[in-house]
ZALUMNU-135303 format. One line per 8 residues: number of its first residue (from 1); their letters; for each residue x, z negated, y of C-alpha. Coordinates in nm, 4 decimals. Layout:
NUM = A = X:Z:Y; ...
This chain:
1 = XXXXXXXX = 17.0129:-12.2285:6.6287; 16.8027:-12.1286:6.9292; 16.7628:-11.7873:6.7664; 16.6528:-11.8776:6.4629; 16.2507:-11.9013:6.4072; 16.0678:-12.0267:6.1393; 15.6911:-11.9612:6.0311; 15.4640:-12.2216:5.9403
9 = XXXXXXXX = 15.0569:-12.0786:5.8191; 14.7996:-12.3508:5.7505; 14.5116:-12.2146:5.5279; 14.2327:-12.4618:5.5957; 13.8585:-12.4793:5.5174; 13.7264:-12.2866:5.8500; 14.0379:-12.0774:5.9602; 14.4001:-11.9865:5.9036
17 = XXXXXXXX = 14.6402:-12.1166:6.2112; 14.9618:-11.8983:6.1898; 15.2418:-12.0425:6.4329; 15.6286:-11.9449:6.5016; 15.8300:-12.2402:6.5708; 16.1909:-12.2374:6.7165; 16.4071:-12.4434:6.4713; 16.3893:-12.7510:6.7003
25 = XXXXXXXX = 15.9881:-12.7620:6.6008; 15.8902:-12.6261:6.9768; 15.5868:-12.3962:6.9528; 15.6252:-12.0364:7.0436; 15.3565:-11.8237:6.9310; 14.9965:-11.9374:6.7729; 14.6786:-11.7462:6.6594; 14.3583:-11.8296:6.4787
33 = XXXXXXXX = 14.1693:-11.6644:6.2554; 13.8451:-11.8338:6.1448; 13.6045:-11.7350:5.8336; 13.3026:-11.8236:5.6532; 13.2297:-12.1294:5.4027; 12.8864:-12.0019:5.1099; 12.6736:-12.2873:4.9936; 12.4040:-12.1080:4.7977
41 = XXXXXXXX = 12.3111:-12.4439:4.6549; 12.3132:-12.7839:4.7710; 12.6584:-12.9323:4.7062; 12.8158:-12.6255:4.6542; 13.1018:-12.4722:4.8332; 13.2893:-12.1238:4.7835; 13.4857:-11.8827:4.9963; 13.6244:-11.5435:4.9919
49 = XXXXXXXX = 14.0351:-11.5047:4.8632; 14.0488:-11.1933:5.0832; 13.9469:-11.3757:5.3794; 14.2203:-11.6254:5.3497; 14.4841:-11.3313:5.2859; 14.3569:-11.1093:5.6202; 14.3802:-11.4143:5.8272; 14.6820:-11.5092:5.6738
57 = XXXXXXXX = 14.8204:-11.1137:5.7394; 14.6114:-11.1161:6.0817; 14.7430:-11.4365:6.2413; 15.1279:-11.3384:6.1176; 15.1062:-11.0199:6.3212; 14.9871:-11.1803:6.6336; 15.2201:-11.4476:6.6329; 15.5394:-11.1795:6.6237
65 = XXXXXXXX = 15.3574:-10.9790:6.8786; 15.2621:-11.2736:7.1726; 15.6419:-11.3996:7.0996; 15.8326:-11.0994:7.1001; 16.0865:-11.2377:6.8269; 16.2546:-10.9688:6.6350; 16.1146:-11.0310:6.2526; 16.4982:-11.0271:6.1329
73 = XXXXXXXX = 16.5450:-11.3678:6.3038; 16.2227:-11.5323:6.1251; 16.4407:-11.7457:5.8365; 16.1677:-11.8426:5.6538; 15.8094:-11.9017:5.6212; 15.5930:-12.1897:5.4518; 15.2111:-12.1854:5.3448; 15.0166:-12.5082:5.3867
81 = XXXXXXXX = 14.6772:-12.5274:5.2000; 14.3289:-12.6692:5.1469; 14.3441:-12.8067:4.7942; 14.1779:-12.8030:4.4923; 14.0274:-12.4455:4.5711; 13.9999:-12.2323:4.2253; 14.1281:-11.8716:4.2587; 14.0780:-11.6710:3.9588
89 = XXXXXXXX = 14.2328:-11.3215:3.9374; 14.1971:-11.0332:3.6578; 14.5185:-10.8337:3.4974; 14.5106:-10.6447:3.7863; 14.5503:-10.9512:4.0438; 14.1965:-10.9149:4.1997; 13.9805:-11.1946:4.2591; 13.6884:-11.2053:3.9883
97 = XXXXXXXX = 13.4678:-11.4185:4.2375; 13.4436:-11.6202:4.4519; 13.6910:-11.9446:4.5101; 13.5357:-12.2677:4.4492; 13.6780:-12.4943:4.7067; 13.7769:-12.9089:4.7428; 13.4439:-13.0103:4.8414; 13.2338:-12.8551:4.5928
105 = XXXXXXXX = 12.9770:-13.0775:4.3817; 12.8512:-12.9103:4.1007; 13.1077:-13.0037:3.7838; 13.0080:-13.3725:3.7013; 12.9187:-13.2458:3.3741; 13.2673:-13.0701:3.3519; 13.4294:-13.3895:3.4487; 13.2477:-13.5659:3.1727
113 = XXXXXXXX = 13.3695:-13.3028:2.9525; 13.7468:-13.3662:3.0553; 13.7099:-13.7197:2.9965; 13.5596:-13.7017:2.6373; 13.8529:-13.4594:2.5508; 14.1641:-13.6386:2.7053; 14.0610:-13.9869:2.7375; 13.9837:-14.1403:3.0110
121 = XXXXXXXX = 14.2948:-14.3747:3.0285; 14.5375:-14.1065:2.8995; 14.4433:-13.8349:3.1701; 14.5188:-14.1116:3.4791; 14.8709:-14.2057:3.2737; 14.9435:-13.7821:3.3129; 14.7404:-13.7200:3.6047; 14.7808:-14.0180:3.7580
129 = XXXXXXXX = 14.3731:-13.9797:3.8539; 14.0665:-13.9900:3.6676; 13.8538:-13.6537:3.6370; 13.6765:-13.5677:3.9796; 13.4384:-13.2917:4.0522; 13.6605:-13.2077:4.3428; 13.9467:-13.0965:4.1301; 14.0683:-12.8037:4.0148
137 = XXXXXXXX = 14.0609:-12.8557:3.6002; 13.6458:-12.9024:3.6718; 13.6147:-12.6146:3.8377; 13.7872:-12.3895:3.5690; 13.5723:-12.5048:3.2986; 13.2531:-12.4991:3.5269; 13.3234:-12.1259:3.4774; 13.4099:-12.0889:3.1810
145 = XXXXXXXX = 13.0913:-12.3080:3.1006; 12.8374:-12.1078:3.2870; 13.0137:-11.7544:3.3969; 13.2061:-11.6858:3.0275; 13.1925:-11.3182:3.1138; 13.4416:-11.4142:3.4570; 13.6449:-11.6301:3.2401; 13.7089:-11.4061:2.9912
153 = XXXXXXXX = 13.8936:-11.1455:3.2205; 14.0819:-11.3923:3.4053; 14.4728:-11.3564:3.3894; 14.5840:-11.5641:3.6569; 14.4503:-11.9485:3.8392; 14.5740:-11.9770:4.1737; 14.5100:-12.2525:4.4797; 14.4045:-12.1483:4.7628
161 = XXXXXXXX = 14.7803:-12.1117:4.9845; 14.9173:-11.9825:4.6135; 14.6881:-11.6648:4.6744; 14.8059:-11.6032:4.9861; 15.1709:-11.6643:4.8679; 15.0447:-11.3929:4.5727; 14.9588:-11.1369:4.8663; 15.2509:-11.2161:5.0552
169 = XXXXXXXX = 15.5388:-11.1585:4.7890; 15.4193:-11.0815:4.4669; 15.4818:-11.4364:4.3041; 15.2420:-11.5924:4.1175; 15.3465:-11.9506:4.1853; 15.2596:-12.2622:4.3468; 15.4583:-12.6044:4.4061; 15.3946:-12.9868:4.3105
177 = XXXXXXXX = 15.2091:-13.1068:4.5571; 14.9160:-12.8822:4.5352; 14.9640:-12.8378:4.1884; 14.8921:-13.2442:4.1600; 14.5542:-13.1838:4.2530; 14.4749:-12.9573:4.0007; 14.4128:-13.2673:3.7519; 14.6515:-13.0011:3.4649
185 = XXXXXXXX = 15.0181:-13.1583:3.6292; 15.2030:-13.4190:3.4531; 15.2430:-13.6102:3.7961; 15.5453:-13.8653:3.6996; 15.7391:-13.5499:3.5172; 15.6222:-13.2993:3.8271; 15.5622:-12.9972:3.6067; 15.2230:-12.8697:3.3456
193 = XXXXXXXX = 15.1174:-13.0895:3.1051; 15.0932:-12.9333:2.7378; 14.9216:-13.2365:2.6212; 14.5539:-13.1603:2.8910; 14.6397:-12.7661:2.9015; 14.5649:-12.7959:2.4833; 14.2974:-13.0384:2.5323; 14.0951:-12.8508:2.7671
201 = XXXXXXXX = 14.1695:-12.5196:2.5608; 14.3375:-12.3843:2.9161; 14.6507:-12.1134:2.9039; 14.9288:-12.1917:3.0193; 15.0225:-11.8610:3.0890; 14.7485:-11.8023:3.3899; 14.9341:-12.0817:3.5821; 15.2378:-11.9793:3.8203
209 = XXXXXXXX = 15.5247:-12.1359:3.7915; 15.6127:-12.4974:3.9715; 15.8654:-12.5211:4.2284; 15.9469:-12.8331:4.4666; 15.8357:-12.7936:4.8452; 16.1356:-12.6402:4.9548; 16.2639:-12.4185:4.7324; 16.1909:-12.0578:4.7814
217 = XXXXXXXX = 15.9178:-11.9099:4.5545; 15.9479:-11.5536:4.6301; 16.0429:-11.3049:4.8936; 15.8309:-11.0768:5.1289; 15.7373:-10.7522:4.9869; 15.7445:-10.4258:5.1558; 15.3796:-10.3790:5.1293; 15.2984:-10.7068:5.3061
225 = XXXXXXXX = 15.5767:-10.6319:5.5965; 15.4140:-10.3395:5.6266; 15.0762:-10.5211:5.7033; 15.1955:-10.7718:5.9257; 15.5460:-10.6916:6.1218; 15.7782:-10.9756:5.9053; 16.0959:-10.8257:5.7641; 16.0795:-10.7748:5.3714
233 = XXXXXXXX = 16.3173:-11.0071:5.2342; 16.1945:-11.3099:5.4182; 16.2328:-11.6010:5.1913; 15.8960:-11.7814:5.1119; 15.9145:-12.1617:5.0412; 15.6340:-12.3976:4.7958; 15.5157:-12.5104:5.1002; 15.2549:-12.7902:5.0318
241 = XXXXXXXX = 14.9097:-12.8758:5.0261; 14.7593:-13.0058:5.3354; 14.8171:-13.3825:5.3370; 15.1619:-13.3633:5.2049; 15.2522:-13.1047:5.4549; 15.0488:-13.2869:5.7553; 15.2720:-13.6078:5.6418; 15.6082:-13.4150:5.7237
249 = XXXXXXXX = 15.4137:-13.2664:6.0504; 15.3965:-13.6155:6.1733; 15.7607:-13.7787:6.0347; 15.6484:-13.9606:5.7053; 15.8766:-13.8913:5.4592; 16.0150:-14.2819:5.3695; 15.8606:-14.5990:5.2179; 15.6697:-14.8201:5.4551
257 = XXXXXXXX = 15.5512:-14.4825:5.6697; 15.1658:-14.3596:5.6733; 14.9122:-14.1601:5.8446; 14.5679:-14.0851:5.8980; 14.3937:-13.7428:5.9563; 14.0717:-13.6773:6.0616; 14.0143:-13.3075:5.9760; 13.7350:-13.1486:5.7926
265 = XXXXXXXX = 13.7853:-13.4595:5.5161; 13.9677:-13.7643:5.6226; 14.3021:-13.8923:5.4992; 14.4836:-14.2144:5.4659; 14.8040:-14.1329:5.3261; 15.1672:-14.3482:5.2033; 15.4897:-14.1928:5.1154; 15.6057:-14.3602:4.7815
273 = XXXXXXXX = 15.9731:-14.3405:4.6533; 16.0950:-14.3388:4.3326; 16.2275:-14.6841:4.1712; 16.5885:-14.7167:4.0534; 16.5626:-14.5075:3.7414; 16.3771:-14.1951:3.9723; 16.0433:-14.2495:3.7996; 15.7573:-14.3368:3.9748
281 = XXXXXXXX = 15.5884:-14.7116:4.0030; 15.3091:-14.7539:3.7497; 15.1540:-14.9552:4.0583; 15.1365:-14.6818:4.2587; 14.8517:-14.5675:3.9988; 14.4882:-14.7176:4.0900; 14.3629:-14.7679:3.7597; 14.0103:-14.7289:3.8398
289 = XXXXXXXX = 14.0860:-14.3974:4.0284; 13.9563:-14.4768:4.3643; 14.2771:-14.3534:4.5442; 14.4888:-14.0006:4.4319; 14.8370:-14.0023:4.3596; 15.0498:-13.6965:4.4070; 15.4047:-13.5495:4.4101; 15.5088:-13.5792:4.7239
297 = XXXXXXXX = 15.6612:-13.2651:4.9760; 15.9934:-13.4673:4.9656; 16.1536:-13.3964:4.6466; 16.1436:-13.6699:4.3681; 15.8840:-13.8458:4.5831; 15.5320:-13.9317:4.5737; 15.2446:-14.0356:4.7730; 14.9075:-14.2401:4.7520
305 = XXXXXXXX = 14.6098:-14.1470:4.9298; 14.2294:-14.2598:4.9815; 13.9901:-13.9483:5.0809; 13.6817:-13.9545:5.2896; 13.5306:-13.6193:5.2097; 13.3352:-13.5750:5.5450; 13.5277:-13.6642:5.8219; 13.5600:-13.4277:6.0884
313 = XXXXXXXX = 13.2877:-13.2426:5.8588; 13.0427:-13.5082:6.0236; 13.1211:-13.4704:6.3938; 13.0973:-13.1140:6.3500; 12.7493:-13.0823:6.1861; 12.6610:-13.3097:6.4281; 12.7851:-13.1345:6.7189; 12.6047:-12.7936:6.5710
321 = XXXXXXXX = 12.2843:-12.9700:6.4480; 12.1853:-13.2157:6.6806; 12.3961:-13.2066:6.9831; 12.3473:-12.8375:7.0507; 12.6995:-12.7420:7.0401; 12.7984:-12.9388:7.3226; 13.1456:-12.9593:7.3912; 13.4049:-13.2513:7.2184
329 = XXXXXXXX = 13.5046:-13.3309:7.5044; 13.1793:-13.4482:7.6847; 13.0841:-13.5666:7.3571; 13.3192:-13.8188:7.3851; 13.3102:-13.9026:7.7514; 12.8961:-14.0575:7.6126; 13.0096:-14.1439:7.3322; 13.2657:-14.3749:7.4723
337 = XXXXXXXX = 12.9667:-14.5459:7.7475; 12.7957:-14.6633:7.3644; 12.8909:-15.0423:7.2882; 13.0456:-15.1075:6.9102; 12.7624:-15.1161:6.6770; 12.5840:-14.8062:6.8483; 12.3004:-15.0186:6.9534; 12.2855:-15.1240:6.6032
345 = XXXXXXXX = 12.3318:-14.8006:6.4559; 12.5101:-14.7302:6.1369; 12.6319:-14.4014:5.9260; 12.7147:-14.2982:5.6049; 12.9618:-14.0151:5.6184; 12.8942:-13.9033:5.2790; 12.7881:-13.5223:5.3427; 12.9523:-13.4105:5.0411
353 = XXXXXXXX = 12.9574:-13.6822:4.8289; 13.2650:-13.9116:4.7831; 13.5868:-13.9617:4.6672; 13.7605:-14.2935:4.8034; 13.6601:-14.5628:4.6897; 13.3333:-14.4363:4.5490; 13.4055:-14.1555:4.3517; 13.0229:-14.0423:4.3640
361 = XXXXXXXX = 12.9576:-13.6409:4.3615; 12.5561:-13.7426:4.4292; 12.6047:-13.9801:4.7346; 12.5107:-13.8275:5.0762; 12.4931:-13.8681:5.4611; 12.2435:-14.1419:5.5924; 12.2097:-14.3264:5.9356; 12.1066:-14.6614:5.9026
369 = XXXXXXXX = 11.8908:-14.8654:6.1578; 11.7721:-14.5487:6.3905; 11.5018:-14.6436:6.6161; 11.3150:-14.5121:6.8959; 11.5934:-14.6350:7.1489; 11.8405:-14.4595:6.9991; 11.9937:-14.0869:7.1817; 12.2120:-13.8566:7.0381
377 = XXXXXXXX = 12.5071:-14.0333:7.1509; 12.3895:-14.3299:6.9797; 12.3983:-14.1356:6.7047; 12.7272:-13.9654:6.7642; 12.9121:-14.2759:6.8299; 12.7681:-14.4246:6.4707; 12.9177:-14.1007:6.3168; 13.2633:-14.2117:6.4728
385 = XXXXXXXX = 13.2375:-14.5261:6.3404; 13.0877:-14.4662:6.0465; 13.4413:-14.2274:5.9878; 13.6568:-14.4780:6.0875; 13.4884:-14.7348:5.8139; 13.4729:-14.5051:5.5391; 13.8881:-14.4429:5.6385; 13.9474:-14.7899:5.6420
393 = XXXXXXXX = 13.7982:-14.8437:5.3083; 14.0650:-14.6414:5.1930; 14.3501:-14.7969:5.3865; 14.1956:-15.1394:5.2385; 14.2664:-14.9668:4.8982; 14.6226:-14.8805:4.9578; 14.7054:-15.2413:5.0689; 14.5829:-15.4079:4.7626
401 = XXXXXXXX = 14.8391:-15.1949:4.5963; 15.1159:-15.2760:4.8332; 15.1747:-14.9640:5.0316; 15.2057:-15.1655:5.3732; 15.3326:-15.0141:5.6758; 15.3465:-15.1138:6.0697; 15.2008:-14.8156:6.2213; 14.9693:-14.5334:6.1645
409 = XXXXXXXX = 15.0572:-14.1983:6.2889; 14.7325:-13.9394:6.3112; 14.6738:-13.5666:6.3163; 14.4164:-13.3357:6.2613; 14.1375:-13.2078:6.4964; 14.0006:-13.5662:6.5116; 14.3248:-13.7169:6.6435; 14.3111:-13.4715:6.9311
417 = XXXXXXXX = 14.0315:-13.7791:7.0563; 14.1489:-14.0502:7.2529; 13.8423:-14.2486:7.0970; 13.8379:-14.1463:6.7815; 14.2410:-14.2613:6.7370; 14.1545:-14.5733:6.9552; 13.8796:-14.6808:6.7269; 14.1015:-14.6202:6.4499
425 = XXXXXXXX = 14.3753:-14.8685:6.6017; 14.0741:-15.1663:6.6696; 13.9778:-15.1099:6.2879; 14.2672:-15.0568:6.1199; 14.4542:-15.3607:6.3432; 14.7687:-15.1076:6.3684; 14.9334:-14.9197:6.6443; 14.8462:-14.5692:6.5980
433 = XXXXXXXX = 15.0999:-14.3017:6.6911; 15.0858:-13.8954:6.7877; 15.3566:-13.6559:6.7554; 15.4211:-13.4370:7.0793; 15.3128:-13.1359:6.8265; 15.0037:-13.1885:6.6792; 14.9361:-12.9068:6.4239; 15.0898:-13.1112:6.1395
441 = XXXXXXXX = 15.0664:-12.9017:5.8724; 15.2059:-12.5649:6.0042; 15.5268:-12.8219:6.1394; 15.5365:-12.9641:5.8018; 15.5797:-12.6435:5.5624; 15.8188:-12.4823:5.9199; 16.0638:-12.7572:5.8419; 16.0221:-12.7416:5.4627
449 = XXXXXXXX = 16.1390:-12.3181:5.5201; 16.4004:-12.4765:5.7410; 16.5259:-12.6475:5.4398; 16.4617:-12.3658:5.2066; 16.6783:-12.1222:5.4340; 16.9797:-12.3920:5.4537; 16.9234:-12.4765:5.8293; 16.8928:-12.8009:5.7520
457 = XXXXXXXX = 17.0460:-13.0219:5.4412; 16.7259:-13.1926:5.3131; 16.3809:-13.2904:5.3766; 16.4453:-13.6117:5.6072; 16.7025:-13.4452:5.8071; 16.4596:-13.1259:5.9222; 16.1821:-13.4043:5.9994; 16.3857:-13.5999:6.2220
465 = XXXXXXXX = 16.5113:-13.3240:6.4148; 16.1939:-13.0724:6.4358; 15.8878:-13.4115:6.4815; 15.9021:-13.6011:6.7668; 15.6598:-13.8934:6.8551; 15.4529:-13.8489:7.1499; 15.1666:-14.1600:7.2659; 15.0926:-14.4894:7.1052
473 = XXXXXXXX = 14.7333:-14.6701:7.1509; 14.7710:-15.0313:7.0488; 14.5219:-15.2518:6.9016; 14.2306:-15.4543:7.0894; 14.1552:-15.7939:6.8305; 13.8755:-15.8599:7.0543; 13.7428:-15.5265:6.9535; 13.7895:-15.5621:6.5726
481 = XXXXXXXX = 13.5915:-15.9118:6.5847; 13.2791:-15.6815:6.7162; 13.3649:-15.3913:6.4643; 13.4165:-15.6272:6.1527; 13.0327:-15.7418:6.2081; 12.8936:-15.3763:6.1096; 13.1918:-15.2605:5.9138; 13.0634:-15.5944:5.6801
489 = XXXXXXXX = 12.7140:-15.4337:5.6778; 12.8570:-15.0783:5.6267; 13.0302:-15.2093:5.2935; 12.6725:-15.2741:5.1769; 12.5214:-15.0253:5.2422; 12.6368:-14.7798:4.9545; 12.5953:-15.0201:4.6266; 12.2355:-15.0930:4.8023
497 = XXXXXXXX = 12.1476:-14.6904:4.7994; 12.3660:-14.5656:4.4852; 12.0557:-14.5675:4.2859; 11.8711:-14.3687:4.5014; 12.0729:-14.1422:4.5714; 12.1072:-14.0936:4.2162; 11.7676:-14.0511:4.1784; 11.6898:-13.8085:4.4601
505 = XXX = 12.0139:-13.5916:4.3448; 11.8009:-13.5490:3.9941; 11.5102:-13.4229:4.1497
């Protein structure tokens, strides 16, 4: 077992992570490639295909050069992925422009459209959510809307990982997980449904073909072993879009497990089972949308999960904006000398709109209460905070609707802070747990091509083996009494401002 490797790639919003695991989920090899995000208007977001597929090919090379592995003892390789991202390709397989990517604003009127078309009620029965501007479905009528001439000559709609998975073997494919987000999957049945593909006038032919998370989708071509060192042959699994895979990164794959990431958006995620019959729980639904519920990495399995769109997102553009690029560290050595409250201080972490519970594309950012007292690490630790409130909106969510659980494990770049995860514990009144690795979603889609090349018998099986837990930070009730005096305010702060913001987004 010690000779077999396993490659897990994470294609996220400001780089591709590449790294070669040993089939126990030890690290051997890692690279980084980053790349540029385009926001020609406000609320937009697109990036380049091509980008992700030379990282993808860039960071696969180095990793089987710094490790020294022969390629013919890589088993298997998964592909973790921002979401939602629209890929569009010609008959040819080239990208016609630009992708449109999970945090882009502009389709409200496309979401409208969706709604008028399926029904409002009838696309969260299929769907299992109502139509957001962050989803896929918008974003392929946007263009068809505005750019017919694009439209027209496309052949082939592809998420973001799926393109890569395109480059790497050929297949044009993608796996339920992802494919959930899309807002075209039948989530109960976990495969297209015919009934919104004919109501939104959508071929089905331009989407790949749905796979679980484990199976393998394709094989790696000659042309891409070529480009990065891997042996041709190598079996490719579905792999899974980010959350899904993070949750196997970190050992949720059972009822009563969660976790939390703080990455570029923020994440409070539940593993659901099926009931007795394999179907999924009505309840697991939110009726008015304000959580997403998606097939699940685990076969026959599902999960529900609240989004903060600007999570990490927030301490970064702070950090680049207004704390001239100091490091996280020191940022968090001040931060931490700031009482609860930030002298009063308050943030909205609503960069890019919101999803959970708010479901608002024209909501943004605010700080609340900024005086002349105030420094920038008053205003950093309110951007903390002001995560951790917006997160525990959405864990508030997925109580209600009875996904409990004892502890919270974490990942992400966020969870690398001994703050950040300790605030998170005072809010959220839980333990809060690391793994000893803590790149979730490469571990996640390793040990789903650990399943997919028969090293292991099933989904919980490679998770117990390849995650292992690492610190916990327990909970301080003295400190959620002080936090639950501003996280009240925080709460109403947004239905005070929705008009405005409104009003200021129709300017």
């Amino acid at each position: 077992m010690r000779s077999t490797y396993l490659i897990g790639i994470d294609l996220g919003t400001s780089g591709t992570k590449t790294i070669l695991f040993d089939a126990e989920g030890n690290i051997i090899a890692s690279e980084s490639k980053e790349y540029p995000m385009y926001q020609p208007k406000n609320g937009w977001a697109e990036q380049d295909a091509d980008d992700w597929a030379q990282a993808g090919f860039a960071t696969i090379k180095a990793v089987i050069g710094k490790s020294g592995v022969s390629p013919s003892h890589i088993a298997g390789i998964g592909i973790s992925g921002q979401m939602h991202g629209l890929v569009m390709l010609d008959e040819e397989g080239r990208p016609l422009r630009k992708s449109i990517i999970w945090c882009d604003q502009r389709t409200a009127k496309e979401c409208e459209e969706i709604t008028d078309r399926v029904g409002q009620k009838r696309l969260i029965e299929i769907t299992a959510n109502p139509a957001l501007t962050g989803f896929t479905a918008s974003k392929i009528l946007w263009v068809r809307n505005n750019e017919p001439e694009i439209y027209n000559k496309c052949r082939h709609i592809l998420l973001p990982k799926d393109y890569l998975r395109y480059r790497m073997t050929g297949e044009f494919a993608t796996e339920v997980s992802d494919a959930s987000g899309m807002q075209l999957l039948d989530v109960p049945k976990r495969r297209w449904s015919r009934e919104v593909l004919e109501a939104l006038d959508i071929e089905p032919s331009m989407l790949g073909k749905v796979y679980e998370s484990p199976e393998v989708t394709g094989y790696v071509t000659q042309e891409c072993a070529r480009a990065t060192g891997l042996k041709a042959g190598t079996p490719v699994v579905g792999g899974a879009g980010d959350n899904a895979a993070a949750a196997l990164g970190v050992g949720v794959y059972k009822d009563g497990m969660a976790f939390t990431t703080i990455g570029t958006s923020g994440v409070v995620y539940a593993h659901k089972e099926p009931d007795a019959e394999g179907r999924l729980d009505p309840r697991a639904i939110d009726p008015l949308g304000r959580v997403h519920t998606f097939c699940c990495a685990v076969p026959g399995a599902w999960h529900v999960m609240g989004v903060t769109q600007a999570a990490g997102l927030s301490r970064s553009w702070f950090r680049h904006n207004i704390a001239g690029g100091e490091p996280y560290e020191q940022l968090d050595a001040e931060a931490a000398k700031i009482p609860v409250g930030a002298n009063r201080l308050l943030y909205l972490p609503y960069l890019m709109g919101e999803r959970t519970p708010h479901l608002d594309p024209d909501c943004r950012g605010a700080f609340i209460g900024l005086s002349a007292i105030h420094t920038k690490y008053d205003m950093l630790r309110a951007v903390m905070e002001g995560v951790v409130f917006s997160l525990k909106d959405c864990l508030d969510i997925l109580t209600d609707m009875g996904m409990n659980t004892t502890k919270m494990y974490t990942c992400g770049g966020g969870s690398k802070s001994t703050l950040w995860r300790q605030m998170l514990a005072d809010v959220f009144r839980l333990p809060v747990v690391t793994v000893k690795c803590t790149e979730g979603p490469a571990l996640g889609v390793a040990a789903l091509a650990a399943v997919g090349a028969g090293i292991y018998k099933d989904v919980p099986e490679a998770c117990q083996t390849m995650v292992r837990d690492d610190m916990l930070l327990e909970p301080d009730p003295a400190m959620w009494a002080e936090y639950e005096k501003y996280y009240k305010i925080f709460r109403d702060l947004y239905p005070a401002l929705k008009d405005s913001f409104a009003r200021l987004a129709g300017l």
